[in-house]
C-alpha positions as CSV (number, residue, x, y, z in Angstrom):
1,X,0.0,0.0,0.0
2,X,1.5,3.8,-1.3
3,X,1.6,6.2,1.3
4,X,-1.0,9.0,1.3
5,X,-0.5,12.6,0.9
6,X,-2.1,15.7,1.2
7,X,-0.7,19.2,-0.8
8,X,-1.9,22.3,0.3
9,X,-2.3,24.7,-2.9
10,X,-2.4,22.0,-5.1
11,X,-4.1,24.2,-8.3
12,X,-0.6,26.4,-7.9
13,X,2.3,25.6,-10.2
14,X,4.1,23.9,-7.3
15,X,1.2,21.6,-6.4
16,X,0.4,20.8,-10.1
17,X,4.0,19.4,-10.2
18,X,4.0,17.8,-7.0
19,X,0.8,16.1,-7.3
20,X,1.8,14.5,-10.6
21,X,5.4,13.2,-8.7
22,X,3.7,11.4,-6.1
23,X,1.0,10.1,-8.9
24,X,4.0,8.9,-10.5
25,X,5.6,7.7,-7.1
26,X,2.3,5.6,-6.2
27,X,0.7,7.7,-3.7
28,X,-2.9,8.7,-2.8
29,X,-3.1,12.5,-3.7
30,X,-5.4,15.1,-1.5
31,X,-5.1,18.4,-2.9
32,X,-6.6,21.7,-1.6
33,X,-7.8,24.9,-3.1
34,X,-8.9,27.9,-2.3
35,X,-10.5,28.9,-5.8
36,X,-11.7,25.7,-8.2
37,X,-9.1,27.3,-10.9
38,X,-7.8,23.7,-12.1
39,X,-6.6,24.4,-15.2
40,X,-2.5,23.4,-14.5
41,X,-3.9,19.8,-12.9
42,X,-6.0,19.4,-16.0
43,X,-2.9,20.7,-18.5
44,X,-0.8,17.7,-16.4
45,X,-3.1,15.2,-16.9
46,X,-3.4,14.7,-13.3
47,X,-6.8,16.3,-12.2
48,X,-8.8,13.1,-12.2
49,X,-6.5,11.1,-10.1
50,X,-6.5,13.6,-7.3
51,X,-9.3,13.9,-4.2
52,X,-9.5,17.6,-4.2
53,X,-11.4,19.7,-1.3
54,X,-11.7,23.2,-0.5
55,X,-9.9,24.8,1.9
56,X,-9.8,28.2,3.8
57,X,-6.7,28.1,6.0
58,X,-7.6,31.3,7.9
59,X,-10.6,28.8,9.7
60,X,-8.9,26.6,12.1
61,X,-11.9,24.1,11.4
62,X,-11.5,24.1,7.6
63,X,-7.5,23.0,8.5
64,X,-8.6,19.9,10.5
65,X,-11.1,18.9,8.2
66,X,-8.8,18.7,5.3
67,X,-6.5,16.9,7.4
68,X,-8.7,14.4,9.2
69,X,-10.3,13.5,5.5
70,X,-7.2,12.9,3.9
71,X,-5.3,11.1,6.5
72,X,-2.3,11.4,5.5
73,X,1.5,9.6,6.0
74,X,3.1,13.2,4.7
75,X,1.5,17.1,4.2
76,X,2.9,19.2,2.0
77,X,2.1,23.0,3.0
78,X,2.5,25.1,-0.3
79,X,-0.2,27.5,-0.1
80,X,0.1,30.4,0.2
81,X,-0.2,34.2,-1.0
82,X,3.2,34.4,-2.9
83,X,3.1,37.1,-4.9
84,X,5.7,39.3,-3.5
85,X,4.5,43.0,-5.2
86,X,1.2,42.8,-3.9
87,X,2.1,42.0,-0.6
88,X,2.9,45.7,-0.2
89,X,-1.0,46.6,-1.0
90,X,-1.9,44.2,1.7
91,X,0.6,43.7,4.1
92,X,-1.9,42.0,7.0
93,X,-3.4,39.6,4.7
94,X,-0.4,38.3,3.8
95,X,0.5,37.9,6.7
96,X,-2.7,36.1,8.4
97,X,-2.7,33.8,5.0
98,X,1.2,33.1,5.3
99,X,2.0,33.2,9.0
100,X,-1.4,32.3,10.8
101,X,-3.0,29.9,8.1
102,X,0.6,28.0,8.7
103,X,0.2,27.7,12.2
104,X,-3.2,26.1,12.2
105,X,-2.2,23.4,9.8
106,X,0.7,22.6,12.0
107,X,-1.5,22.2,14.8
108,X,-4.5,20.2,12.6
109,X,-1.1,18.2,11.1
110,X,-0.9,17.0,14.7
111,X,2.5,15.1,14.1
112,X,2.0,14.2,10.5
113,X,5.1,14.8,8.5
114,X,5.2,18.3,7.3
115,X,6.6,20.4,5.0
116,X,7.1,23.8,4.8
117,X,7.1,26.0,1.7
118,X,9.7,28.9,2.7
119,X,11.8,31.2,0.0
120,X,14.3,33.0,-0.7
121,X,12.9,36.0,-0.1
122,X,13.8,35.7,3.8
123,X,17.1,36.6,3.5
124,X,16.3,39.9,2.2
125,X,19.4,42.0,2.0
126,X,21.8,39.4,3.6
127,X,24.7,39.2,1.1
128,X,25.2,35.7,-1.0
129,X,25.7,32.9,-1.1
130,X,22.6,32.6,1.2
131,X,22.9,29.2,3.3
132,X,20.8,27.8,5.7
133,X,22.9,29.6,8.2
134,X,22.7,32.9,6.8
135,X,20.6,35.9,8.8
136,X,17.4,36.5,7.9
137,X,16.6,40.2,6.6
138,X,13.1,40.3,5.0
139,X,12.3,43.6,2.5
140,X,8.8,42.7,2.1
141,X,5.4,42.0,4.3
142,X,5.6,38.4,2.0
143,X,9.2,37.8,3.5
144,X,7.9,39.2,6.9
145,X,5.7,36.7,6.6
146,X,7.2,33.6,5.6
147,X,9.5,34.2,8.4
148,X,7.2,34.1,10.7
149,X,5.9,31.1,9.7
150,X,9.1,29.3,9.2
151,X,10.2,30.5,12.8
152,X,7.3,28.4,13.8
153,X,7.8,25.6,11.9
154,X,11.5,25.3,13.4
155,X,9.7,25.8,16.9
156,X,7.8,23.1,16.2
157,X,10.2,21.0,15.1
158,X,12.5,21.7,18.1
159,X,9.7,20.6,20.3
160,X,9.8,17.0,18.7
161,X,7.4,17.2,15.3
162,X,8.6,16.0,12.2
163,X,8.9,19.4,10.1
164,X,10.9,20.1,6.9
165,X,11.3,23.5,5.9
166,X,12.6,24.1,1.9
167,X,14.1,27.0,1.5
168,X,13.6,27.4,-1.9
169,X,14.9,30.4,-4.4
170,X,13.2,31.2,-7.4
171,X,11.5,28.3,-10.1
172,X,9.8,28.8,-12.9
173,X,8.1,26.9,-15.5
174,X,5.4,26.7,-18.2
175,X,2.5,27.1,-15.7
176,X,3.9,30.2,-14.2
177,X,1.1,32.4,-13.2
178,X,1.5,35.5,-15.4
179,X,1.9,38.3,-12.8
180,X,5.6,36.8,-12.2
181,X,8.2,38.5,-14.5
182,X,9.7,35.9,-16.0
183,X,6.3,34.3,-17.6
184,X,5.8,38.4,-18.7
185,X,8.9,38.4,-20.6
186,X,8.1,34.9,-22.0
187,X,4.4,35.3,-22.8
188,X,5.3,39.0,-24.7
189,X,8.4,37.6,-26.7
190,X,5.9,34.9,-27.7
191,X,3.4,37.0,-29.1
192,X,5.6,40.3,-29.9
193,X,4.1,42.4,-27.8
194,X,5.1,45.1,-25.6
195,X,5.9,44.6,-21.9
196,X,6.0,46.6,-18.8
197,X,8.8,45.9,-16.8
198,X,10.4,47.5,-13.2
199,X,14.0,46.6,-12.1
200,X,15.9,45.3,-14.5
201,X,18.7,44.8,-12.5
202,X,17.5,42.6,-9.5
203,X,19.5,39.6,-9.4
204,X,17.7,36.3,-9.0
205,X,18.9,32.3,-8.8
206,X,16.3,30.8,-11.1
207,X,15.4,27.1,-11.5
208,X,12.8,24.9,-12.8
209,X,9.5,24.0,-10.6
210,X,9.9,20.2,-11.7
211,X,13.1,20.0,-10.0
212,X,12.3,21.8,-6.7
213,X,9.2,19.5,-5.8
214,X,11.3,16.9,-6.4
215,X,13.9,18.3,-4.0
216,X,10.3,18.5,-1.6
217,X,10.1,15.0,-1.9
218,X,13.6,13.8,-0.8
219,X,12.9,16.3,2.0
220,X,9.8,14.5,3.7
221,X,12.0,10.7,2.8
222,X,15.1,12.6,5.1
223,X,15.0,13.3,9.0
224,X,13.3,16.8,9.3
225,X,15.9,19.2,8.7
226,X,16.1,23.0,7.0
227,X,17.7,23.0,3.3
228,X,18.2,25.9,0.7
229,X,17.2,24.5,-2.8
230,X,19.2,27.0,-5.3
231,X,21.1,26.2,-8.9
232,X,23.7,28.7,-7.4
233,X,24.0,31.1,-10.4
234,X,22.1,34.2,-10.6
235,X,21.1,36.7,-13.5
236,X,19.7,39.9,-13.5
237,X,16.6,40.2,-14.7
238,X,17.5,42.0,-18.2
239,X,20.3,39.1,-18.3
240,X,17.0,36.2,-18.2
241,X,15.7,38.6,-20.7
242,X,18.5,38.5,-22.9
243,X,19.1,35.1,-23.3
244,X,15.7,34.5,-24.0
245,X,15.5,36.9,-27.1
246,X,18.9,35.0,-28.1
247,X,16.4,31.6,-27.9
248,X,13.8,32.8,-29.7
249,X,15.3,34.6,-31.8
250,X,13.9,38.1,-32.2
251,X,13.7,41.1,-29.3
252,X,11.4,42.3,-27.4
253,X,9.8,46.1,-27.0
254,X,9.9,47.0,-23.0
255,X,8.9,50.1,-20.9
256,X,10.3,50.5,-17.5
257,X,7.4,51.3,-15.4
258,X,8.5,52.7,-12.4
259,X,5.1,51.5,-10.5
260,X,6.5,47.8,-10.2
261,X,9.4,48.9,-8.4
262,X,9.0,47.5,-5.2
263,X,9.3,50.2,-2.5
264,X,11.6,48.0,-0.9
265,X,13.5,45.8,-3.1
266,X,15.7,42.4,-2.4
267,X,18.5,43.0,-5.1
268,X,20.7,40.0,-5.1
269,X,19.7,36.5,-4.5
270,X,22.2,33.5,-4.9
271,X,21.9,30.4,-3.0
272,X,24.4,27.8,-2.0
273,X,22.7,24.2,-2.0
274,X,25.5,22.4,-0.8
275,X,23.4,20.7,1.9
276,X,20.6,19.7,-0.2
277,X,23.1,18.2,-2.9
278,X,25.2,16.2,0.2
279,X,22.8,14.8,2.5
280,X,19.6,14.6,0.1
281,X,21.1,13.7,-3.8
282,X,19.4,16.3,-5.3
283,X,20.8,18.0,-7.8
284,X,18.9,20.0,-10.8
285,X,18.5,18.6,-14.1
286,X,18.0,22.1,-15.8
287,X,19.8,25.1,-16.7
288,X,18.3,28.7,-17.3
289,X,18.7,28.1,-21.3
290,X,16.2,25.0,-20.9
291,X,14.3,26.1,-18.5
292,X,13.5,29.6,-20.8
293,X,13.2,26.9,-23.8
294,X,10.7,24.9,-21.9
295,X,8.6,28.3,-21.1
296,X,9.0,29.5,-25.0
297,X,8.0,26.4,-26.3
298,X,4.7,25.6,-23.8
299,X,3.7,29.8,-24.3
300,X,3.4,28.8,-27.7
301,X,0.5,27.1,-27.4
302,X,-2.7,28.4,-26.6
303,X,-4.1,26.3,-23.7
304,X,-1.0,27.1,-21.9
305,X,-3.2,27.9,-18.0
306,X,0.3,29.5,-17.3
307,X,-0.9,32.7,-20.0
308,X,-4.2,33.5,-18.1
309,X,-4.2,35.2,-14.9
310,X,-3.7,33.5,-11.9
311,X,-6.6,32.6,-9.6
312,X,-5.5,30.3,-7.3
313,X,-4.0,30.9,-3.9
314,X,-0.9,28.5,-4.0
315,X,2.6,28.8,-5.5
């Protein structure tokens, strides 16, 4: 008998991937949603082999009952508001959703194996390579956030629960919801457009969503531990443009639009997986030319859930 699952923000490009892993790995999948937008479970194929339920992780209630119908061997907690620009707009929602929606799964998870979704974006302005060791310096109510919750999930842990906490840097891939930049620059080279763009000079370690959840999974198979998931090269954001014009072959029309500056902004991400790549095996299969030939080559088809906005609260 596989083991059982449940994934938290399952209808997010994180949870689409995972759920189809651990499809592929044998298990029973539980998947919650905040918003029935299913359209990157039906573009894997995977939507029919997964018991989905809704979820509202601001009711403490709604948190036990996802847990005590899908009684399962490992939880996965990736949902979440993630959007890192907006989280300036609304700075206590993010942080209820993030910090207190985390905390009453823990205690619904009752002792379950866990695993926490945190980022990069904790380390703020802490110079790389960021490490597992490296001080925490959040620039935005999202990092504020996650670091609140993470704190809390290393409590836990500390106190005897079986919690994993990824901290992963920045992946991408063809279901991408299209607020992020990189699925912008994409989804505008694709069709020639014109695209608005802010700093073009933030730095970011960019991987590929397929091989993060996969790094998820060794996680929850390891004793509970913290671990940076990074490909350890970084590129600015007019350097990920760049190479993709190179790819596709043609350029793209911008305007710098100085209303997605962040008023606060994290300017150079690099992270140092070291840990990850000893004690867990993982290393990633792509590089940032396949992974932007992987996004060019999905945007160009239509059905593509990654090129209409995103509806879902997950990652």
């Amino acid at each position: 008998m596989g083991k059982t699952a449940l994934i938290t923000g399952v209808t997010g490009q994180d949870g689409a991937y995972l759920a189809k892993l651990l499809l592929e790995k044998g298990y029973e999948v539980h998947g919650t949603y905040h918003r029935p937008a299913f359209d990157r479970l039906d573009y894997l194929g995977v939507k029919a082999d997964i018991e989905l339920q809704h979820l509202e992780l601001l009711e403490e209630s709604s948190c036990r009952r996802a847990v005590n119908t899908a009684q399962p061997d490992e939880i996965y907690h990736l949902a979440a508001r993630s959007f890192v620009g907006d989280s300036f707009k609304a700075p206590a929602t993010w942080l209820d959703v993030n910090a207190r929606g985390t905390l009453y799964l823990l205690q619904a998870s009752e002792g379950t194996r866990f695993y926490f979704a945190a980022t990069s974006e904790m380390f703020g302005r802490s110079p790389p390579p960021q490490d597992e060791s490296t001080p925490l310096c959040p620039c935005s109510p999202y990092g504020i956030a996650k670091v609140a919750a993470y704190s809390a999930c290393r409590n836990y842990r500390e106190e005897g629960w079986p919690v994993s906490c990824g901290i992963l840097f920045n992946h991408e891939s063809p279901l991408r919801g299209q607020e992020f930049v990189t699925s912008k620059i994409i989804r505008a080279l694709v069709r020639r457009e014109t695209v608005n763009l802010g700093n073009l000079n933030s730095k970011r370690d960019w991987g590929h969503a397929e091989d993060y959840v996969r790094a998820m999974w060794l996680m929850m198979q390891h004793p509970p531990d913290d671990f940076v998931i990074a490909t350890g090269k970084s590129y600015t954001v007019l350097e990920f443009l760049t190479r993709a014009e190179e790819i596709i072959g043609h350029s793209l029309d911008i305007r710098i639009d100085s209303s997605l500056v962040r008023p606060t902004e994290v300017d150079y991400l690099c992270g140092d997986a070291k840990k990850a790549f000893d004690k867990l095996g993982w290393h990633p299969k792509h590089d940032l030319d396949s992974l932007i030939e992987d996004m060019i080559n999905a945007a160009s088809v239509s059905d593509v859930p990654a090129l209409n906005p995103s509806t879902a609260v997950g990652r």
